[in-house]
C-alpha positions as CSV (number, residue, x, y, z in Angstrom):
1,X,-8.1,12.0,-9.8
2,X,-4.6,12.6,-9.5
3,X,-2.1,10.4,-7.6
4,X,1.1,11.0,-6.1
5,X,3.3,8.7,-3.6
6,X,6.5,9.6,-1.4
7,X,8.7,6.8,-3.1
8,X,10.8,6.4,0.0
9,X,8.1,6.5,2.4
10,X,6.3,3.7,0.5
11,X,8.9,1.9,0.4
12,X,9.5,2.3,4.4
13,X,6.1,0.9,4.7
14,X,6.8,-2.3,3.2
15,X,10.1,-2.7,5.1
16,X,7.7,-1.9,8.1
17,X,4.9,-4.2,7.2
18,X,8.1,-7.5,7.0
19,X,8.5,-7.0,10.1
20,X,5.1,-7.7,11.6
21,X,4.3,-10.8,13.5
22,X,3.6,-13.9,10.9
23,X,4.2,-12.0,8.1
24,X,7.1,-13.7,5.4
25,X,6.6,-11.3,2.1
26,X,5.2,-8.1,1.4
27,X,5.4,-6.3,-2.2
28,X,3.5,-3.1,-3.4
29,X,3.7,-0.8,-6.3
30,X,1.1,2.4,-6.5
31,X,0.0,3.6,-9.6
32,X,1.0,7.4,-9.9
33,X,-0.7,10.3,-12.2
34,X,-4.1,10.5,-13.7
35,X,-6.2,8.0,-12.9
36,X,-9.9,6.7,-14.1
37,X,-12.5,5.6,-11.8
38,X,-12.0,2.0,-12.3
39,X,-7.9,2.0,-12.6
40,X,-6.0,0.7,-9.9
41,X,-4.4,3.0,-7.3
42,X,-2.4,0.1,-6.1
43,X,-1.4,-3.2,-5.7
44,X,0.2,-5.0,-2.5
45,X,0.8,-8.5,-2.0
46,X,1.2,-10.0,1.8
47,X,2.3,-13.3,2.7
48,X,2.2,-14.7,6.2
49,X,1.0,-18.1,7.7
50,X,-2.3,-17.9,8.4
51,X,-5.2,-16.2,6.2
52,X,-6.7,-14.2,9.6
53,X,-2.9,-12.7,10.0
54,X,-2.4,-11.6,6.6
55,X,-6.1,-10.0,5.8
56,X,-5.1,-7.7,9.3
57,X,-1.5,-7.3,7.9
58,X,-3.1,-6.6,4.4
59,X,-5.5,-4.2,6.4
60,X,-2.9,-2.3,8.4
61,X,-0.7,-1.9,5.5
62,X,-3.5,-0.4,3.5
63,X,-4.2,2.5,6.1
64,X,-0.3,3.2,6.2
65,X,0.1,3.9,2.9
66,X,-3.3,5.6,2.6
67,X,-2.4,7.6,5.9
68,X,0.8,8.6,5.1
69,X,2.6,8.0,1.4
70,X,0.1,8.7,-1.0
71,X,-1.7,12.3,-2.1
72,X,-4.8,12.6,-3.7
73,X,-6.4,15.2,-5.5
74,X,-8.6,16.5,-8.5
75,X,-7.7,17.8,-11.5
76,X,-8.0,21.2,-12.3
């Protein structure tokens, strides 16, 4: 599979995801270009106060970027 992100739209999405209620820290970083089943497409990190709060923060952030930064598709 290949995988492409919109840099500045990921990077909105993790500006978008501090703000969220109970939320303290959010990082991210997506792993562009050829990938392997079994690599890693991405990896986010979500700190907030309580473990319910940050699996949904976690959750909603995932769907974001899926939704709307990143681009799948097979190689030719």
């Amino acid at each position: 599979m290949l995988l492409r992100a919109d840099g500045d739209r990921f990077e909105e999405s993790l500006v978008r995801a501090r703000t969220w209620p109970a939320t303290f820290a959010v990082r991210g970083w997506v792993n562009e270009g050829s990938l392997s089943v079994g690599d890693d497409m991405m990896k986010l990190l979500v700190a907030g106060d309580i473990r319910d709060n940050v699996l949904a923060a976690l959750e909603r952030l995932v769907s974001l970027i899926k939704g709307e930064v990143l681009l799948e598709s097979e190689p030719r």
